[in-house]
C-alpha positions in Angstrom: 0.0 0.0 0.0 1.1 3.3 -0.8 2.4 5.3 2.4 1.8 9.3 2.0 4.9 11.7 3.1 5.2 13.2 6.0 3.6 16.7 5.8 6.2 19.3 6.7 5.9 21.9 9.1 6.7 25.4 8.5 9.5 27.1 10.3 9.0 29.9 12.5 10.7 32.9 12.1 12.3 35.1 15.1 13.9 38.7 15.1 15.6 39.8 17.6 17.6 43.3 17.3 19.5 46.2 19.3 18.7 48.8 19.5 14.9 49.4 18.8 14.9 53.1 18.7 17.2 56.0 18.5 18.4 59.2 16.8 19.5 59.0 13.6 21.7 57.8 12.1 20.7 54.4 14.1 22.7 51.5 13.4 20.8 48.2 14.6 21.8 44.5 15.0 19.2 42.1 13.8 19.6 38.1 15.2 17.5 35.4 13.2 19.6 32.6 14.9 16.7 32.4 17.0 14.4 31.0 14.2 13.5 27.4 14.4 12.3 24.2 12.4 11.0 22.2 14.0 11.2 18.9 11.8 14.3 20.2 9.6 16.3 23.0 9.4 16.5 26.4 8.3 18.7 27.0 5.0 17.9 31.0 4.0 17.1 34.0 5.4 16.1 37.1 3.7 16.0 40.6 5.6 14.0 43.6 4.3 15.0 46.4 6.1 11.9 49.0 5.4 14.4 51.7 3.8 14.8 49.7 0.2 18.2 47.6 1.7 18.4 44.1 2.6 20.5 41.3 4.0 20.6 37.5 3.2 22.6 36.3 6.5 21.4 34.5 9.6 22.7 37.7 11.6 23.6 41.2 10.3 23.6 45.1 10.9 21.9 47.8 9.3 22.2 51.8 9.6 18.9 53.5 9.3 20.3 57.2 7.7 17.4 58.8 8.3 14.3 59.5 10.9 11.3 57.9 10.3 9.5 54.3 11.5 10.9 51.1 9.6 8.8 48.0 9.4 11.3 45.5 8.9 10.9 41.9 7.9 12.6 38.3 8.7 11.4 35.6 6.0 13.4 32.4 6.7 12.9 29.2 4.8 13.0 25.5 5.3 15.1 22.5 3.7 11.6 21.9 2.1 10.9 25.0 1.3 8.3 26.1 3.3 8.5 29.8 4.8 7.6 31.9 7.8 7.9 35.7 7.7 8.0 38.0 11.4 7.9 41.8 11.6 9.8 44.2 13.9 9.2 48.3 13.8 12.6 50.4 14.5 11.4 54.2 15.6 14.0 56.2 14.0 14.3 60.5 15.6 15.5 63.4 14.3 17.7 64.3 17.1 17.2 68.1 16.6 13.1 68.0 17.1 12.7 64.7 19.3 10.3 63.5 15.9 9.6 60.0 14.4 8.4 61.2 11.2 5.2 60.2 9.6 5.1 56.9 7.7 3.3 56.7 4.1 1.6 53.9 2.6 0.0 53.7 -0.3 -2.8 51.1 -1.2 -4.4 50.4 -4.2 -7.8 49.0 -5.1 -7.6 48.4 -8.4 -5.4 46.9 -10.7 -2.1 48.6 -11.1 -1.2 47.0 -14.4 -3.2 47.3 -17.3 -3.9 49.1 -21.1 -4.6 52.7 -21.4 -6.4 54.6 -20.7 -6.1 53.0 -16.6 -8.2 54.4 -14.1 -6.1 53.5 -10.5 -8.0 54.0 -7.3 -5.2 54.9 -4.5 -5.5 55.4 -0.9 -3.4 56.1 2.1 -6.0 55.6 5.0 -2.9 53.4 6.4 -0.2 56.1 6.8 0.1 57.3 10.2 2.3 59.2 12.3 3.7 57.3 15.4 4.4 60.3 18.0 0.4 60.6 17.4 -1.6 58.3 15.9 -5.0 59.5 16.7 -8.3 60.7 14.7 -9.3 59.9 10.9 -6.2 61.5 9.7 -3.9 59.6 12.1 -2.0 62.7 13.0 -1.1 63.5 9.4 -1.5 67.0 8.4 -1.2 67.1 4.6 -0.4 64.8 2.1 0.2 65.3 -1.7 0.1 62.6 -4.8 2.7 63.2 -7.4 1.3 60.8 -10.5 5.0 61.8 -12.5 2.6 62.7 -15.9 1.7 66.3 -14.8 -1.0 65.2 -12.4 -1.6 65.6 -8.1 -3.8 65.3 -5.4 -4.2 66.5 -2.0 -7.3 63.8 -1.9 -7.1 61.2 0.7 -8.1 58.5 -2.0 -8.0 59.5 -5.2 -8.5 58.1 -8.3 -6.5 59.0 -11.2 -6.6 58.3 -15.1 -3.3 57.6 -17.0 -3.9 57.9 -20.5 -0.8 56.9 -22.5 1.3 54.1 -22.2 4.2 54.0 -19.6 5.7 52.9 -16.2 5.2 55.7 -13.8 6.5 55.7 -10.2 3.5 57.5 -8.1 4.4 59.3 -5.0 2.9 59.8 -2.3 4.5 62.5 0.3 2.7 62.5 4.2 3.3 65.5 6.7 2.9 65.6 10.8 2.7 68.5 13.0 6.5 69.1 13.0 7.0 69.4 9.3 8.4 66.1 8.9 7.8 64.0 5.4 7.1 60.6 4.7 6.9 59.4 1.3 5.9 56.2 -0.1 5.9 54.6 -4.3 4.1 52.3 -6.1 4.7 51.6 -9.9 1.9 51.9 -12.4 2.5 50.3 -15.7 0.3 51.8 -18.4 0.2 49.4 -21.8 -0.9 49.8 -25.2 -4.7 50.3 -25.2 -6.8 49.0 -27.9 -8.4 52.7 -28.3 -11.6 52.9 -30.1 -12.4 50.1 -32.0 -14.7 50.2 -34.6 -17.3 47.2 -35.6 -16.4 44.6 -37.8 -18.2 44.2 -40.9 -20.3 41.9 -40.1 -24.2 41.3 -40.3 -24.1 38.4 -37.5 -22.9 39.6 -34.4 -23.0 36.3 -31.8 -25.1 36.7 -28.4 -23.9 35.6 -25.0 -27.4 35.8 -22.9 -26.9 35.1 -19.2 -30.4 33.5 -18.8 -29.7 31.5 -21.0 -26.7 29.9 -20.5 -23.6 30.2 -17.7 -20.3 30.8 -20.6 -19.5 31.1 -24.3 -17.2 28.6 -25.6 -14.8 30.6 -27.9 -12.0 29.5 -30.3 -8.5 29.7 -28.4 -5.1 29.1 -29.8 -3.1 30.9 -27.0 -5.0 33.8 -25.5 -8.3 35.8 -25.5 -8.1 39.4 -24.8 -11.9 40.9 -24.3 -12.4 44.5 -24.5 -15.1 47.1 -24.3 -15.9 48.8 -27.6 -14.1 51.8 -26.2 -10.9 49.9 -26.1 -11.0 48.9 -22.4 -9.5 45.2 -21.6 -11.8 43.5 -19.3 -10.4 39.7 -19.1 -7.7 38.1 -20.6 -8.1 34.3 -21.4 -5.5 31.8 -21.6 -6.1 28.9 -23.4 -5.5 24.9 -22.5 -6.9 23.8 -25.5 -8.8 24.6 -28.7 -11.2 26.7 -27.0 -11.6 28.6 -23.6 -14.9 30.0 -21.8 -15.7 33.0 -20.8 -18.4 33.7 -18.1 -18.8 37.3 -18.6 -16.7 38.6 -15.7 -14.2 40.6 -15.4 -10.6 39.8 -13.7 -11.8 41.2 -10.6 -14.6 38.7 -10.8 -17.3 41.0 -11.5 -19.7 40.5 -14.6 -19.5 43.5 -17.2 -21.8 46.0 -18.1 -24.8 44.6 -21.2 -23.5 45.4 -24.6 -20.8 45.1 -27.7 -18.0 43.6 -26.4 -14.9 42.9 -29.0 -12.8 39.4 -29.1 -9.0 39.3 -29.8 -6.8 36.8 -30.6 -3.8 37.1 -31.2 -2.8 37.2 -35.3 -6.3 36.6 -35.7 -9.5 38.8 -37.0 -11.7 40.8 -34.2 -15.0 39.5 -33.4 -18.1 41.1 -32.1 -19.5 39.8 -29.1 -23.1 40.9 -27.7 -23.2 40.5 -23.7 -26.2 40.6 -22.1 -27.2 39.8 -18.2 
């Protein structure tokens, strides 16, 4: 009889580091000797140090050049491969004010790859500023977007178009009470759109009616790309065989609006596609 392998257990992950906080510049030793398997050993480690540096020893030392708060982040990994990440926060002050300054962080709730024109919904509702983190604003100040084509915002979540193609790093910059900055980036990559694309000439134009049936099976060699007429991508397809179905969602899961919907494949003519719920 056939005998299953043992399931392996994760290793867990330990920081330990001196000191926590201090003026800057604050150099820190970090210990992950204290990390465990349990049932095998531990053959990596991989530091992040919060500041865009990082470390691939069991036991290192970092200099933090500036004030500000630094998440910082173990991930160790097992002879099977399995991993186990812990976090540690070093408070970082400017010795001439006594201030940790604020700490940005930018979310996004939408896609952040994609073909133009991209719409990107941002937010920073998680930066905060440790000497006082208290109220909506979580004792930052002001705050200003820098979306590197021309474009800002003082919003708190804004949601901003890129029209042409391109890799843009956005910015956002977070003030406290002192004066102090905090800036965080996240890369948008903008690619070619589609644009407007006109119907095919063609008298048929197949019908995809929800009430009627849960997919349409459509002819696949590598990919489907699906756009809006206006030139918007909604899903992309990849194909396991001749064919692949689409249910009439979109990647984030959510069925499209009713209407002309154009097929692409790739080398291949564009088809017209009438969606309706």
């Amino acid at each position: 009889r056939n005998i299953d392998p043992p399931i392996n257990i994760p290793p867990t992950a330990i920081i330990e580091a001196t000191p926590t906080s201090g003026n800057e510049p604050l150099t820190v030793t970090f210990v992950g000797s204290s990390s465990f398997d349990s049932d095998g050993r531990i053959d990596s480690y991989a530091w992040d140090f919060g500041d865009g540096d990082s470390a691939f020893t069991k036991n290192t030392s970092h200099t933090f050049d500036q004030a500000g708060s630094y998440t910082v982040l173990l991930t160790v990994t097992d002879n099977d491969l399995a991993t186990s990440s812990t976090t540690l926060v070093i408070s970082v002050i400017n010795p001439e004010t006594g201030n940790i300054p604020p700490t940005a962080v930018i979310n996004t709730l939408t896609p952040v790859v994609g073909p133009a024109p991209l719409t990107v919904q941002f937010s920073m509702t998680d930066s905060f500023d440790p000497d006082n983190d208290s109220g909506p604003d979580r004792g930052i100040v002001n705050k200003i977007w820098n979306f590197q084509d021309g474009g800002t915002s003082n919003d708190r979540e804004p949601s901003y178009e890129f029209s042409h193609p391109g890799t843009y790093d956005v910015v956002l910059m977070v003030f406290d009470d002192h004066g102090d900055p905090g800036t965080s980036i996240v890369r948008i990559v903008v690619e070619e759109g589609a644009g407007f694309i006109d119907p095919i000439e063609e008298k048929f134009i197949n019908e995809f009616r929800l009430k009627k049936r849960d997919w349409v099976e459509i002819p696949c060699d590598s990919a489907v790309l699906i756009f809006t007429r206006g030139g918007q991508r909604v899903r992309t397809l990849h194909c396991l065989g001749n064919s692949v179905q689409w249910d009439g969602r979109n990647e984030e899961g959510s069925f499209v609006a009713s209407g002309l919907h154009l097929i692409q494949r790739p080398g291949k003519k564009t088809k017209k596609l009438m969606f309706v719920k």
